[in-house]
PDB file of the backbone (N, CA, C, O) and the ligand in Angstrom, with CONECT records:
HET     ZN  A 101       1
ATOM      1  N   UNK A   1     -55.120 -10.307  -2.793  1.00  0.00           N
ATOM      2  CA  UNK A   1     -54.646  -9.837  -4.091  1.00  0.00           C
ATOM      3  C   UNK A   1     -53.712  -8.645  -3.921  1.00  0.00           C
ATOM      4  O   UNK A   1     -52.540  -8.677  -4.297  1.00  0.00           O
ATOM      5  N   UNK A   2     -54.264  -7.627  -3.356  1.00  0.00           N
ATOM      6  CA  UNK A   2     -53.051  -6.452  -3.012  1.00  0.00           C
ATOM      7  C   UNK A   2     -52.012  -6.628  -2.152  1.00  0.00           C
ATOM      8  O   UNK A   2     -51.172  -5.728  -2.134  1.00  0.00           O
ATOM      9  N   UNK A   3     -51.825  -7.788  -1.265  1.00  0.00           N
ATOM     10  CA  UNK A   3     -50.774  -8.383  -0.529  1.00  0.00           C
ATOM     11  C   UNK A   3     -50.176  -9.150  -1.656  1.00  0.00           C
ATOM     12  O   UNK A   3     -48.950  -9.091  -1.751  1.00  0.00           O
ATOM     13  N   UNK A   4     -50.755  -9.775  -2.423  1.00  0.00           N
ATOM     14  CA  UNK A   4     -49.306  -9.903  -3.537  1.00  0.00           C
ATOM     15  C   UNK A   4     -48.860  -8.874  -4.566  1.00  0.00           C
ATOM     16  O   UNK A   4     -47.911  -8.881  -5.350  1.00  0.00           O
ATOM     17  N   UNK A   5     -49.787  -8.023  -4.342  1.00  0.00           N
ATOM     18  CA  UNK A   5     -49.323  -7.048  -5.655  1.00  0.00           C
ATOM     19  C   UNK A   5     -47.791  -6.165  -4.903  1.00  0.00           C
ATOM     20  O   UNK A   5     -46.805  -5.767  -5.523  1.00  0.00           O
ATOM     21  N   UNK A   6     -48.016  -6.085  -3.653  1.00  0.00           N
ATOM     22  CA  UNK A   6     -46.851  -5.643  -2.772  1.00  0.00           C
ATOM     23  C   UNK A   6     -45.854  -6.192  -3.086  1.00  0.00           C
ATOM     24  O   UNK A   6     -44.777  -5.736  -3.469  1.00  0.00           O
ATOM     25  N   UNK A   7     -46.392  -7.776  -2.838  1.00  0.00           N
ATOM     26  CA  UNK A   7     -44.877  -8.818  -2.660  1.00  0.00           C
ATOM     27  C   UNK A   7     -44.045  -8.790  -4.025  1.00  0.00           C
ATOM     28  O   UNK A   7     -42.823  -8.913  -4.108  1.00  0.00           O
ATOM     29  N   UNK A   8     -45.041  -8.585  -5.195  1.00  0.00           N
ATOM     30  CA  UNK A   8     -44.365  -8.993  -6.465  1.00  0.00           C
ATOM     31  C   UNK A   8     -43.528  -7.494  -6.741  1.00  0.00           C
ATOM     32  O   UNK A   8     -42.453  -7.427  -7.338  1.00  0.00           O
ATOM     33  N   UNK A   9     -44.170  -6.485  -6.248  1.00  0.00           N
ATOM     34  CA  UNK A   9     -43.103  -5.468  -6.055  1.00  0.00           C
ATOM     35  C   UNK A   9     -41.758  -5.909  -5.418  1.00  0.00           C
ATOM     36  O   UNK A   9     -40.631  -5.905  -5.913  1.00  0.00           O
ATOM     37  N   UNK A  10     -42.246  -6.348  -3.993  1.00  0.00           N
ATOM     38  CA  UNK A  10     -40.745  -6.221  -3.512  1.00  0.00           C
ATOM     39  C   UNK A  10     -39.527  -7.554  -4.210  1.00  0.00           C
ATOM     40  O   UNK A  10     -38.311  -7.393  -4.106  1.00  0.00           O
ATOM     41  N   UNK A  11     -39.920  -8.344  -4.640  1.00  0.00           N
ATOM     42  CA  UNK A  11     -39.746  -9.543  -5.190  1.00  0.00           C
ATOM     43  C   UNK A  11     -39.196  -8.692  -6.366  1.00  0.00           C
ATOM     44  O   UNK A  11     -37.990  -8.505  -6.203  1.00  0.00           O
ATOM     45  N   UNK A  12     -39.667  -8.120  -7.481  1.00  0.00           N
ATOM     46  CA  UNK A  12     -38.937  -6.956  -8.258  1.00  0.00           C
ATOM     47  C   UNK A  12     -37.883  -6.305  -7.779  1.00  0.00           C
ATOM     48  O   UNK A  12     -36.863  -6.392  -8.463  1.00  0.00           O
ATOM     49  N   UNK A  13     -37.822  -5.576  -6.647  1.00  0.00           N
ATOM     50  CA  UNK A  13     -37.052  -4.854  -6.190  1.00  0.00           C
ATOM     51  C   UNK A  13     -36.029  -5.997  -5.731  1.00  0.00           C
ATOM     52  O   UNK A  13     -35.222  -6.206  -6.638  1.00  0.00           O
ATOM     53  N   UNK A  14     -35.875  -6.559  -4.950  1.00  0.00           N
ATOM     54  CA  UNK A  14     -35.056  -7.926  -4.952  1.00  0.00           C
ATOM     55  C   UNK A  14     -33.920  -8.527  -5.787  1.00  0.00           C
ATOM     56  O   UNK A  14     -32.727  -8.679  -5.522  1.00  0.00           O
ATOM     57  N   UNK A  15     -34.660  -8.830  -6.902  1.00  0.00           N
ATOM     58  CA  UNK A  15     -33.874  -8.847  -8.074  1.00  0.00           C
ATOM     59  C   UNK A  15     -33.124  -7.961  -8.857  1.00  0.00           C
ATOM     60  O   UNK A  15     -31.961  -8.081  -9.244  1.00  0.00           O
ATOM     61  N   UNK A  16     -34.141  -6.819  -9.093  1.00  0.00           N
ATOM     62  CA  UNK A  16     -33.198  -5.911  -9.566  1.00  0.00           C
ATOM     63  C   UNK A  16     -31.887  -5.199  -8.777  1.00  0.00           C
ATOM     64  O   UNK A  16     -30.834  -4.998  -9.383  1.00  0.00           O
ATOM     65  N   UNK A  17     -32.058  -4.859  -7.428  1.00  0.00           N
ATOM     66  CA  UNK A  17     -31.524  -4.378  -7.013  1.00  0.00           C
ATOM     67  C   UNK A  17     -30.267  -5.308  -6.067  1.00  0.00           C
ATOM     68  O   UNK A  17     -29.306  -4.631  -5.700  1.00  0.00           O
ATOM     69  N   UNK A  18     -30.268  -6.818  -5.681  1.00  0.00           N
ATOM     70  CA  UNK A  18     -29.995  -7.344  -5.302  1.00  0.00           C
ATOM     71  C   UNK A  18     -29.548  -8.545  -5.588  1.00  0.00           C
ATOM     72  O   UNK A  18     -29.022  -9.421  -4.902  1.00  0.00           O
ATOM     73  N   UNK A  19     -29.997  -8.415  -7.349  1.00  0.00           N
ATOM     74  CA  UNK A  19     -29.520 -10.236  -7.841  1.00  0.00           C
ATOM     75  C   UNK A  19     -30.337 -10.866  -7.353  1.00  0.00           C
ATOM     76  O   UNK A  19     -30.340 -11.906  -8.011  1.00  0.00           O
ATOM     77  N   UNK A  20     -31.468 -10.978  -6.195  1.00  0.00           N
ATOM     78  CA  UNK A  20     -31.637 -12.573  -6.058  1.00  0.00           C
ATOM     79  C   UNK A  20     -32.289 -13.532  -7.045  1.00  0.00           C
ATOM     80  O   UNK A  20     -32.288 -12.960  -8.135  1.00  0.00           O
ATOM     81  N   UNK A  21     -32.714 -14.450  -7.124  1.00  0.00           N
ATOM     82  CA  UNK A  21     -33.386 -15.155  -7.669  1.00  0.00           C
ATOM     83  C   UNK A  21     -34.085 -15.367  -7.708  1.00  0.00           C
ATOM     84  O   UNK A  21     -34.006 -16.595  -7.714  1.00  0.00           O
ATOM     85  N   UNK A  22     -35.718 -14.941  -7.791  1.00  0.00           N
ATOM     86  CA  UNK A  22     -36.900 -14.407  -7.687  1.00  0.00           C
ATOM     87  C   UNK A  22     -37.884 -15.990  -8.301  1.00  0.00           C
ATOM     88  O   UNK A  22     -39.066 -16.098  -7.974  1.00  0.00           O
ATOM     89  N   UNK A  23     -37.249 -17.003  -9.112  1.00  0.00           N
ATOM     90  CA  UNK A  23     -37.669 -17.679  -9.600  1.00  0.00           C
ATOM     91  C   UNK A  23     -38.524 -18.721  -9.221  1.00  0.00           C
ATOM     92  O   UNK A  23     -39.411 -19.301  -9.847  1.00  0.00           O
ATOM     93  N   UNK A  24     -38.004 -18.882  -7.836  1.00  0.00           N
ATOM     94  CA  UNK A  24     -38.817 -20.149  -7.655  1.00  0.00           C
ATOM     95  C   UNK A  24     -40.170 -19.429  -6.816  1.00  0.00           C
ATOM     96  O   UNK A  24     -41.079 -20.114  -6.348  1.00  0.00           O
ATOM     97  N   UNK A  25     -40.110 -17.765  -6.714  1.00  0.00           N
ATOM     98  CA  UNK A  25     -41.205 -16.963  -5.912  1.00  0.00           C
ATOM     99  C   UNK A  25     -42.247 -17.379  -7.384  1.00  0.00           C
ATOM    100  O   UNK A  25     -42.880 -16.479  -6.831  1.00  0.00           O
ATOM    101  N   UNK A  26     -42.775 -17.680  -8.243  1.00  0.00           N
ATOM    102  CA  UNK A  26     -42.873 -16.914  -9.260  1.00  0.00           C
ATOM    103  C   UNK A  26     -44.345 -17.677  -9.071  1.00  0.00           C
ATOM    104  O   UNK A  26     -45.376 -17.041  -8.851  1.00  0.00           O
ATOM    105  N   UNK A  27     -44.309 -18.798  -9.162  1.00  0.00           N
ATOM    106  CA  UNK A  27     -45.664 -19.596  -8.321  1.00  0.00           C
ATOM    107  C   UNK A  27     -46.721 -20.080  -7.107  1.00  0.00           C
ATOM    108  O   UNK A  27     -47.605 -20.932  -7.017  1.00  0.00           O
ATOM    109  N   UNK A  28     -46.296 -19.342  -6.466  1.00  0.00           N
ATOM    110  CA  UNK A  28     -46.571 -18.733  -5.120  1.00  0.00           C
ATOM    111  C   UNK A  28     -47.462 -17.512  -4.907  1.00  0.00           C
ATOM    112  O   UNK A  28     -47.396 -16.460  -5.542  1.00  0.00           O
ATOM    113  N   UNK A  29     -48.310 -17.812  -3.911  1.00  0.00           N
ATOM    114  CA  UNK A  29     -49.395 -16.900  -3.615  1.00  0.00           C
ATOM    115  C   UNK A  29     -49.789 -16.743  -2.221  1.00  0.00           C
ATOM    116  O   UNK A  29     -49.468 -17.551  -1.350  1.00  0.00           O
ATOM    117  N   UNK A  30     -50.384 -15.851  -2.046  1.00  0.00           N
ATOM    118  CA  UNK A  30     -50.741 -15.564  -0.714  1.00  0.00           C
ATOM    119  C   UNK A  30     -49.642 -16.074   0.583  1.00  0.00           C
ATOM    120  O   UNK A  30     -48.418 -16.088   0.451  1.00  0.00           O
ATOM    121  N   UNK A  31     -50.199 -16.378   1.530  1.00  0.00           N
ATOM    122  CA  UNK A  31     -48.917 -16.829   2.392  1.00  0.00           C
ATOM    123  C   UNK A  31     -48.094 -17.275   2.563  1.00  0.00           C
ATOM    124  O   UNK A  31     -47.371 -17.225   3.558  1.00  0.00           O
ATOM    125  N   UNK A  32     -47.936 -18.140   1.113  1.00  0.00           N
ATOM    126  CA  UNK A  32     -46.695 -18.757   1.256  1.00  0.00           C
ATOM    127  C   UNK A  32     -45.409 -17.839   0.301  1.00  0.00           C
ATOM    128  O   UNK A  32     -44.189 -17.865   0.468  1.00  0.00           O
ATOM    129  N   UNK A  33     -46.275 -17.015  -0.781  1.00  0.00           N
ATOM    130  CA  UNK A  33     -45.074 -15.957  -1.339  1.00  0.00           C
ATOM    131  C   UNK A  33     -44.770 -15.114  -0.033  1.00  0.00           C
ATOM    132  O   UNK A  33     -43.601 -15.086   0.352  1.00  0.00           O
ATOM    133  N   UNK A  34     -45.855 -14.346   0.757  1.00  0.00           N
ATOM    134  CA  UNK A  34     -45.315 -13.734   1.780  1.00  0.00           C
ATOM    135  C   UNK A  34     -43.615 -14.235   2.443  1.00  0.00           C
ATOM    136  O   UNK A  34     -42.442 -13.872   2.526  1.00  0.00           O
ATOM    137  N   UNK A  35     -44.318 -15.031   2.697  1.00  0.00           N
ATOM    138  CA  UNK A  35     -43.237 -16.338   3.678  1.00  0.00           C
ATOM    139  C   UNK A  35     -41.852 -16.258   2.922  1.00  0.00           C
ATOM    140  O   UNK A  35     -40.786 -16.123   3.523  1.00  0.00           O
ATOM    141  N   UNK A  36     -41.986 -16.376   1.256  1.00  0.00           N
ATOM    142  CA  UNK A  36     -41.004 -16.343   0.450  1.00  0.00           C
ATOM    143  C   UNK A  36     -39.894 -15.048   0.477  1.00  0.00           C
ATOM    144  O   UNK A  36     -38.734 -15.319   0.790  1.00  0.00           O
ATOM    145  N   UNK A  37     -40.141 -14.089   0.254  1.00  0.00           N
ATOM    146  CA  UNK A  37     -39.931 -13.255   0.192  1.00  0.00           C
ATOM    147  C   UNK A  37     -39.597 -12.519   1.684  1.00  0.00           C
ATOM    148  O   UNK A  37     -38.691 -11.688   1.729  1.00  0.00           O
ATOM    149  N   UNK A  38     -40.275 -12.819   2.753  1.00  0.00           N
ATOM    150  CA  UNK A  38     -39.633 -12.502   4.120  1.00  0.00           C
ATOM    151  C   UNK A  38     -38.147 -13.517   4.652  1.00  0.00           C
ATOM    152  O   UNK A  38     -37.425 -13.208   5.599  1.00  0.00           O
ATOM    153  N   UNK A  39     -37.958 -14.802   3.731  1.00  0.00           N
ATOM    154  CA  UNK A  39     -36.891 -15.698   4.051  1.00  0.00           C
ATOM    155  C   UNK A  39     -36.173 -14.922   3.316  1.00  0.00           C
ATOM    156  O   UNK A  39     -35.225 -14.393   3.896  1.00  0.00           O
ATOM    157  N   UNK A  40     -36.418 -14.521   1.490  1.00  0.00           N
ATOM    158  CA  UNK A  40     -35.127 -13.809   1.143  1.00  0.00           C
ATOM    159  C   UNK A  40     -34.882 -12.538   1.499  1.00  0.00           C
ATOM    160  O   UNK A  40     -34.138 -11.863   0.787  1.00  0.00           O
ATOM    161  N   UNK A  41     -35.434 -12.022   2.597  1.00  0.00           N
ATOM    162  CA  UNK A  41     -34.989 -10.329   3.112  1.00  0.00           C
ATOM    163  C   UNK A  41     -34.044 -10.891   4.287  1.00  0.00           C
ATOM    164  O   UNK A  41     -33.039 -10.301   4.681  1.00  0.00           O
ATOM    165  N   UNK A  42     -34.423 -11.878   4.690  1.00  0.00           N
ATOM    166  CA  UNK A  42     -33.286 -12.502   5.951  1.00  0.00           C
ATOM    167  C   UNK A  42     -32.117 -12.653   5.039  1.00  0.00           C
ATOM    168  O   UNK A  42     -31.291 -11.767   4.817  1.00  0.00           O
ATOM    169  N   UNK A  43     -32.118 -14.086   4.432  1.00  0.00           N
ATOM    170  CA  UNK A  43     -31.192 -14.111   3.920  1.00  0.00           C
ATOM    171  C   UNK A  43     -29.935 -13.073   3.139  1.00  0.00           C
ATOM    172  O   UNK A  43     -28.722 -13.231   3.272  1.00  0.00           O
ATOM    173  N   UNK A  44     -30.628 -11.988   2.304  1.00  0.00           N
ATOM    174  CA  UNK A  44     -30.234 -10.931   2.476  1.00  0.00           C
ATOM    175  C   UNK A  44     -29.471  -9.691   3.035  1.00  0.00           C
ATOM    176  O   UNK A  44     -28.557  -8.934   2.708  1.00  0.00           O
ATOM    177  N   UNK A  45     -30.421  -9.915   4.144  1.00  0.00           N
ATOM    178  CA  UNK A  45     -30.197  -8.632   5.397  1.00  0.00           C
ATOM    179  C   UNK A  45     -28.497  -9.685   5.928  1.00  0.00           C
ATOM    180  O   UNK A  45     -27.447  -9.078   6.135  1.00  0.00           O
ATOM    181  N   UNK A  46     -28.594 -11.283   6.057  1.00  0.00           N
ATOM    182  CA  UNK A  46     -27.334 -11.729   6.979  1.00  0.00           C
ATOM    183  C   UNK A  46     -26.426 -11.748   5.742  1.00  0.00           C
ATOM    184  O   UNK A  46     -25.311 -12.015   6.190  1.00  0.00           O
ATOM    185  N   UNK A  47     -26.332 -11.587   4.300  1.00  0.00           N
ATOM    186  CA  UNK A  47     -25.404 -11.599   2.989  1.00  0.00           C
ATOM    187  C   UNK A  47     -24.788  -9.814   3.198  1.00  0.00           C
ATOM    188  O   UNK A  47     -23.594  -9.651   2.950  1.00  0.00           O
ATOM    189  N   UNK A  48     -25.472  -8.777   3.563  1.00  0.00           N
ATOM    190  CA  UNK A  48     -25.031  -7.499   3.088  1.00  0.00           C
ATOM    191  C   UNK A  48     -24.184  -7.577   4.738  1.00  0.00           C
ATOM    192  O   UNK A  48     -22.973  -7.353   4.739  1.00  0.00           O
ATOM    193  N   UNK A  49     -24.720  -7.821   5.757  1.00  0.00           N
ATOM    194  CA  UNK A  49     -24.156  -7.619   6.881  1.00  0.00           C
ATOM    195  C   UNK A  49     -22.799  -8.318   6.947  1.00  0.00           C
ATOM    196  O   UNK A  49     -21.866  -7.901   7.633  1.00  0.00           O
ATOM    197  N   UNK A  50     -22.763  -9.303   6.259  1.00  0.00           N
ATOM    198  CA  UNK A  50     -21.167 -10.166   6.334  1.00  0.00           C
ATOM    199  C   UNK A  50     -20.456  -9.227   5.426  1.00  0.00           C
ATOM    200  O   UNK A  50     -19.377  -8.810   5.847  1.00  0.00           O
ATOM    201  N   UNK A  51     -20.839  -8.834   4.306  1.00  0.00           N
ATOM    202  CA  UNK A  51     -20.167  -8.083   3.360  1.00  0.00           C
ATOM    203  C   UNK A  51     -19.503  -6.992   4.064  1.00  0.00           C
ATOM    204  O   UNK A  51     -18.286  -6.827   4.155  1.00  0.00           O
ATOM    205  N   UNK A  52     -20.551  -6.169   4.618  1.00  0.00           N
ATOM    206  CA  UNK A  52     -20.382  -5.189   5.297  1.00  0.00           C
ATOM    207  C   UNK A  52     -18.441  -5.714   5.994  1.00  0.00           C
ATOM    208  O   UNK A  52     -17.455  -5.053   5.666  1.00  0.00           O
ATOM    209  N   UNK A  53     -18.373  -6.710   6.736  1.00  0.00           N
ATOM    210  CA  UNK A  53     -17.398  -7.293   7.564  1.00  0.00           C
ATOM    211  C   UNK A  53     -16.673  -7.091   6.895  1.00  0.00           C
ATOM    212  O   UNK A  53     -15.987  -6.080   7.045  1.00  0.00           O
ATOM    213  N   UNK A  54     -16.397  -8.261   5.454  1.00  0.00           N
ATOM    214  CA  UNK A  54     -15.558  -8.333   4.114  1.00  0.00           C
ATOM    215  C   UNK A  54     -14.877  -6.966   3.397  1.00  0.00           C
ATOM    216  O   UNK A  54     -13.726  -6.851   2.976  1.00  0.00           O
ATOM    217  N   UNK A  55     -15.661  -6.243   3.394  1.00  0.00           N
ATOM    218  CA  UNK A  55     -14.987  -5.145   2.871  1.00  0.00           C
ATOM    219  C   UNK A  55     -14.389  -3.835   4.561  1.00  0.00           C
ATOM    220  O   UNK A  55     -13.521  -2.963   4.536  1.00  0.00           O
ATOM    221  N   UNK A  56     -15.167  -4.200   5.588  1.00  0.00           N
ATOM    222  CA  UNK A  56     -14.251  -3.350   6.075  1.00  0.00           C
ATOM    223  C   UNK A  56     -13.305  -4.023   6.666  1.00  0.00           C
ATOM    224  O   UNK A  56     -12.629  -3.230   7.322  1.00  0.00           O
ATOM    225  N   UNK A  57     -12.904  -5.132   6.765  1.00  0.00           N
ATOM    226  CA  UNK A  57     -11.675  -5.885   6.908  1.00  0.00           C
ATOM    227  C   UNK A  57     -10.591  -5.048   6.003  1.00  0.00           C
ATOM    228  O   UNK A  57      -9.590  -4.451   6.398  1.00  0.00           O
ATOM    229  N   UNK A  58     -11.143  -5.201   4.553  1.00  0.00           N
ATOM    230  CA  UNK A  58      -9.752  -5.051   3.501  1.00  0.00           C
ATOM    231  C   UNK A  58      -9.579  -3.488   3.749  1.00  0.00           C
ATOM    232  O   UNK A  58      -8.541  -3.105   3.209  1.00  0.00           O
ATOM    233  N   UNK A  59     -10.027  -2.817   4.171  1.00  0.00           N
ATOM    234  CA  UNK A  59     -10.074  -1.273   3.972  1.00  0.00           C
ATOM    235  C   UNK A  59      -9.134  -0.938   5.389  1.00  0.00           C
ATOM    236  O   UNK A  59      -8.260  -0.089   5.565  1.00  0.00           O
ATOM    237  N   UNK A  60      -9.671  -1.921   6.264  1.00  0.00           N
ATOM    238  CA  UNK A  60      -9.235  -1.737   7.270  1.00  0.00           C
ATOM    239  C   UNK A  60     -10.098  -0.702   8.479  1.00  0.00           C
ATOM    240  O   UNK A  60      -9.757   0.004   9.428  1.00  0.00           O
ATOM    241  N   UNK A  61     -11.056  -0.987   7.984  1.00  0.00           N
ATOM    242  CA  UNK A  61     -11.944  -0.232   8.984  1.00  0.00           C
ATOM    243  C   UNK A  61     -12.466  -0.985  10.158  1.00  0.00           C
ATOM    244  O   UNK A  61     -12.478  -2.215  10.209  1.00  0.00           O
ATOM    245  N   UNK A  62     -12.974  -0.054  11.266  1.00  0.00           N
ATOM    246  CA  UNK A  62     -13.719  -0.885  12.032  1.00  0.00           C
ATOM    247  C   UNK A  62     -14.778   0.013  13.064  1.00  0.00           C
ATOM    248  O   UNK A  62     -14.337   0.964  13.710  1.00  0.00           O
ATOM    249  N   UNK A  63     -15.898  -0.310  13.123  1.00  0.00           N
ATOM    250  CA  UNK A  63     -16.580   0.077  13.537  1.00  0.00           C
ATOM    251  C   UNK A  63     -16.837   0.816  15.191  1.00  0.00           C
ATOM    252  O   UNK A  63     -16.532   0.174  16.196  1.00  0.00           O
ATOM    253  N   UNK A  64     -17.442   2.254  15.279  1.00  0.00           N
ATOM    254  CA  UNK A  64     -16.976   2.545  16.683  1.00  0.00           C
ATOM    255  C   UNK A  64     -17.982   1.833  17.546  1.00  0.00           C
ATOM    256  O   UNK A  64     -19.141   1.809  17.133  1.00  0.00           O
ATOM    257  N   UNK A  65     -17.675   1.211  18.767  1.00  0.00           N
ATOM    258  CA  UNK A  65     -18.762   0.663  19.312  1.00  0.00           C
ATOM    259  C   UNK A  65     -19.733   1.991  20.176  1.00  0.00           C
ATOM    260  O   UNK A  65     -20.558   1.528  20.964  1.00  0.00           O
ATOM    261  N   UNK A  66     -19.700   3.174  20.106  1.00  0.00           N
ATOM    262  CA  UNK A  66     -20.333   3.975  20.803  1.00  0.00           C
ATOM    263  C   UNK A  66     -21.077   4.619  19.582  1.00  0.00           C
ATOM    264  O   UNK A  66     -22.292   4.734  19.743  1.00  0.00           O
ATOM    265  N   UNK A  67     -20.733   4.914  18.780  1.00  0.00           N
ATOM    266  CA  UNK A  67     -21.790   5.739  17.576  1.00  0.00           C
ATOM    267  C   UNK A  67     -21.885   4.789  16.438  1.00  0.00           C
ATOM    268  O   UNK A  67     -22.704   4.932  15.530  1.00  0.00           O
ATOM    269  N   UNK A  68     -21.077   3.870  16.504  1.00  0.00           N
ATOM    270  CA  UNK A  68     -21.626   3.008  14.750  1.00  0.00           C
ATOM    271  C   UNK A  68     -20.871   3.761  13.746  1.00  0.00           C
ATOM    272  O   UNK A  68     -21.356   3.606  12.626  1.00  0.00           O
ATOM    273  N   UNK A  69     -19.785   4.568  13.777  1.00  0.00           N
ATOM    274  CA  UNK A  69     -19.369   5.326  12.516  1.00  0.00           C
ATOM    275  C   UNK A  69     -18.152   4.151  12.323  1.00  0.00           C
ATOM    276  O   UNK A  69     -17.706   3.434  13.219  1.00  0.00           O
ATOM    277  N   UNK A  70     -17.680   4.168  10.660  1.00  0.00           N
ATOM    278  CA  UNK A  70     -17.063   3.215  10.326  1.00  0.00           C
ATOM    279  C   UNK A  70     -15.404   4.336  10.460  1.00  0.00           C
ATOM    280  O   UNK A  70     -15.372   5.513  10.102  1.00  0.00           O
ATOM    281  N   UNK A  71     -14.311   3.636  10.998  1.00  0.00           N
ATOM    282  CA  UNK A  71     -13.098   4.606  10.829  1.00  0.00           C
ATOM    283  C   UNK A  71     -11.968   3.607  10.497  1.00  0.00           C
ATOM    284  O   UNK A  71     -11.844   2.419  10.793  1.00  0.00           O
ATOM    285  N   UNK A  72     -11.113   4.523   9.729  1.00  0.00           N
ATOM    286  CA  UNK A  72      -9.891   3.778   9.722  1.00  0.00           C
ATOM    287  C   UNK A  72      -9.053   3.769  11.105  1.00  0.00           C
ATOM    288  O   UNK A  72      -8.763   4.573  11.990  1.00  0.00           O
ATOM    289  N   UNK A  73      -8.833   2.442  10.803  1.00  0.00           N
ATOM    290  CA  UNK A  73      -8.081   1.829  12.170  1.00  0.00           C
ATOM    291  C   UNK A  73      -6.945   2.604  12.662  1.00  0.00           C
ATOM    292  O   UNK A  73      -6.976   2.800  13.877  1.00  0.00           O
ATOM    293  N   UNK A  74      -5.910   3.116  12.004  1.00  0.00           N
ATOM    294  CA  UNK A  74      -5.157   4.236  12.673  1.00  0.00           C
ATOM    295  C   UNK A  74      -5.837   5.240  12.926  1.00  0.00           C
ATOM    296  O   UNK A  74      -5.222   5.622  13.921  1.00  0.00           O
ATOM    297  N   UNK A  75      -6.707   6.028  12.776  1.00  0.00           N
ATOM    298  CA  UNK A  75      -7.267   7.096  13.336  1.00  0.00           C
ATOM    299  C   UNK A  75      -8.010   7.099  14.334  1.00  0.00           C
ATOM    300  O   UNK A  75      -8.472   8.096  14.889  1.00  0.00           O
ATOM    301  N   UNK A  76      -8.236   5.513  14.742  1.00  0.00           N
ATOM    302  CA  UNK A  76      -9.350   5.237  16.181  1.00  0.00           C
ATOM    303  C   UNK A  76      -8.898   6.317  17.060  1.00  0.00           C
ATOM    304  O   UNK A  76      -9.798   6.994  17.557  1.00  0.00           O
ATOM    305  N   UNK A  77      -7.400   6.691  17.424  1.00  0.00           N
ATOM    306  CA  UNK A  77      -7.360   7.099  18.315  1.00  0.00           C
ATOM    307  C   UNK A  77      -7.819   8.733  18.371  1.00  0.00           C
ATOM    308  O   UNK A  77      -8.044   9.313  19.434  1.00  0.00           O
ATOM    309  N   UNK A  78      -7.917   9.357  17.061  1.00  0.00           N
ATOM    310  CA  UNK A  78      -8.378  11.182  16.807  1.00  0.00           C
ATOM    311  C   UNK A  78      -9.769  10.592  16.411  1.00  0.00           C
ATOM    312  O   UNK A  78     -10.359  11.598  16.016  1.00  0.00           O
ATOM    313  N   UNK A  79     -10.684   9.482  16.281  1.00  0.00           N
ATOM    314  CA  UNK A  79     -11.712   9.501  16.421  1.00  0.00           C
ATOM    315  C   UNK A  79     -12.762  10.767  17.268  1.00  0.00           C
ATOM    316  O   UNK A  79     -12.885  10.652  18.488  1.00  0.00           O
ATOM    317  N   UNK A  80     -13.300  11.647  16.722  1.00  0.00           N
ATOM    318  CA  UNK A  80     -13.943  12.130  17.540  1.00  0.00           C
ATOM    319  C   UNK A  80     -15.248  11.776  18.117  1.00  0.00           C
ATOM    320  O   UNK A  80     -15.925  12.750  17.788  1.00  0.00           O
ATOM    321  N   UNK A  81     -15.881  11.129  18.655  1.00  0.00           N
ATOM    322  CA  UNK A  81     -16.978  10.499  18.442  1.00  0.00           C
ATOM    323  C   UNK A  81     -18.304  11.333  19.138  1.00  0.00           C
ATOM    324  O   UNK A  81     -18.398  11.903  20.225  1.00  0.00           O
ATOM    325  N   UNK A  82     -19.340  11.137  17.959  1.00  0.00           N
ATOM    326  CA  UNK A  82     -20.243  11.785  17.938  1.00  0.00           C
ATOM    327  C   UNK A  82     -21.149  12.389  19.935  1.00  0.00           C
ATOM    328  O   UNK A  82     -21.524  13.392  20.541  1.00  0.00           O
ATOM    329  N   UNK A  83     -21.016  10.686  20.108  1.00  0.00           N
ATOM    330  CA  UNK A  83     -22.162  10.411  21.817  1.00  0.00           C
ATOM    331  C   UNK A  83     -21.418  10.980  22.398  1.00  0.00           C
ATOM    332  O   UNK A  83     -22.078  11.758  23.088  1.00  0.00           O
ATOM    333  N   UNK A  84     -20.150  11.151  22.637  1.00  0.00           N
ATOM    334  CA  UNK A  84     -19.286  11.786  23.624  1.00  0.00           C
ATOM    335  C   UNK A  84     -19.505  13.340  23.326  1.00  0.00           C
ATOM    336  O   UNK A  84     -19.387  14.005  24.355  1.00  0.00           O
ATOM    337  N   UNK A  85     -19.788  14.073  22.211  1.00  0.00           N
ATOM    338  CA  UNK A  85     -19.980  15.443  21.831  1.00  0.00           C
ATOM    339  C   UNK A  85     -20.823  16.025  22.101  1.00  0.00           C
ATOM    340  O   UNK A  85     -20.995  17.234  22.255  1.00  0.00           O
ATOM    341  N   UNK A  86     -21.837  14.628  22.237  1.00  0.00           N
ATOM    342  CA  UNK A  86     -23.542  15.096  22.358  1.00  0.00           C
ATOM    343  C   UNK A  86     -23.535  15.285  24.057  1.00  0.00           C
ATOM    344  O   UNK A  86     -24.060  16.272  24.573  1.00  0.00           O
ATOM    345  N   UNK A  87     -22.946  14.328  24.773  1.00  0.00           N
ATOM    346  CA  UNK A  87     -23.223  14.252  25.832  1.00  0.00           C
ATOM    347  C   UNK A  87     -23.515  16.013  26.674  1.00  0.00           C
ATOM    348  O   UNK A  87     -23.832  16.084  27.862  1.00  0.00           O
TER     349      UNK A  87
HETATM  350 ZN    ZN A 101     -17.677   7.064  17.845  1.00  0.00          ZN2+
END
C-alpha cells in the first residue's frame, strides 16, 4: 500500500510536471504500477536527453567532454575548463 502511495505520487509528478500520460497507470497496482512508472522514467530520462541534443544543436552549443559544461561553439577555444583548474 505505501509503495503505491509513492508511485501515485510520482505518477502525479509525471504528469504534472512532464505531460506524460498517467492514464493507462491508473489501474495498476503493486508491481506492475511499479514496473509502470519505472518504463515511463526511462522513457523520459531518453525524451529530455535527446532534447537536451535538439536544443543545443539550434543554440549551437556543445558540450565539454572534460567537465560537462554546455558552451557556445565559438568560444570552445577561451573555454576555461573547470578539471584543468582543479587539477
Ligand atoms: Zn570544460
Amino acid at each position: 500500500m505505501g509503495t503505491d502511495g509513492v508511485m501515485r505520487t510520482i505518477l502525479a509528478e509525471l504528469k504534472s510536471s512532464f505531460g506524460v500520460d498517467v492514464t493507462p497507470a491508473s489501474e495498476l497496482r503493486g508491481q506492475e504500477l511499479a514496473t509502470w512508472v519505472a518504463q515511463a522514467q526511462d522513457t523520459l530520462d531518453i525524451r529530455l536527453r535527446s532534447d537536451w541534443e535538439a536544443v543545443g544543436a539550434t543554440l549551437n552549443l556543445q558540450r565539454c567532454p572534460r567537465c560537462g559544461a554546455a558552451i557556445y561553439k565559438p568560444e570552445i577555444p577561451l573555454h576555461r575548463c573547470r578539471q584543468q583548474n582543479d587539477a
